[in-house]
Steps between C-alpha positions, in 0.01 A plus 500: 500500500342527205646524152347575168482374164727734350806437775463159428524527151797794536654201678488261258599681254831624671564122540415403157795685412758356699721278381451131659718437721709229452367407191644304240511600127595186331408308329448813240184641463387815270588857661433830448811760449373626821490204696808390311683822687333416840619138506860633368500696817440204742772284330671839539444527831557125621832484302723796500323723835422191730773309387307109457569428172332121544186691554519674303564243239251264651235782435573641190775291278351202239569128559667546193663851565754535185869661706760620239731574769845242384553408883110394582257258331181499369158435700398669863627288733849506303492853606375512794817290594726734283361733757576332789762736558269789529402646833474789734798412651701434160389744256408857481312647205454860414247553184587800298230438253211292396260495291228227263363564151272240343658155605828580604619669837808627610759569802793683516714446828792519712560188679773464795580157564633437836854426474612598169641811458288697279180533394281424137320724308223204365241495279205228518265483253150309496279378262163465572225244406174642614522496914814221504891657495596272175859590345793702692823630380760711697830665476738597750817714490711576773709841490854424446810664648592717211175644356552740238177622614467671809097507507368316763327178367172556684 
């Protein structure tokens, strides 16, 4: 077989533009708004479509990842065990919208929890330092029994 120099370098290129796989983004390092986006999506991805949010913690989140959620701590392996609870079999997200914009990235959700009776509209937000997930905040509201509003949440 033979192959020349420009399939090779076709070839490259197409790989040169694929994200690493499993790569790790932390400690921070500068990034582009571009690659910004693309590393958004694989946190994305691991967290709220594969459902492993150590991963994706592991991969993405500081040492020193700052949580202003009341019921978690600070740093990634805090999280990862406020987590814990997260799986295929436990949780069920549905992402209505997301989005990033300079250092900051957002999700908007449902989230069914097995066993409780209804499901959470949620919003995470990130902040980013270069590559590394730094600083999250979230809020979560479920829909009560007598909504004024009969919109659906989602």
């Amino acid at each position: 077989m033979k192959l020349n120099i420009s399939s090779i370098s076709a070839g490259l290129a197409i790989l040169a533009s694929m994200p690493a796989q499993a790569a790790t983004y932390c400690p921070p390092r500068p990034a582009s708004p571009t690659e910004q986006r693309q590393i958004f999506q694989e946190f994305y991805q691991k967290l709220y479509v594969d459902i492993n949010a150590t991963q994706a913690m592991l991969d993405h989140a500081a040492e020193d990842y700052i949580q202003h959620n009341p019921y978690a701590l600070s740093g990634r392996d805090n999280s990862i065990q406020a987590l814990s609870f997260v799986t295929p079999e436990t949780v069920k997200f549905n992402v209505t919208f997301s989005g990033i914009d300079g250092d900051l990235a957002f999700v908007y959700l449902r989230m069914d929890v097995a066993g409780t009776p209804r499901p959470n509209a949620v919003v995470d937000l990130f902040r980013f330092n270069g590559s590394c997930v730094q600083e999250h905040w979230d809020v979560m509201q479920e829909r009560p029994d007598n909504a004024t509003n009969p919109l659906d949440m989602w």
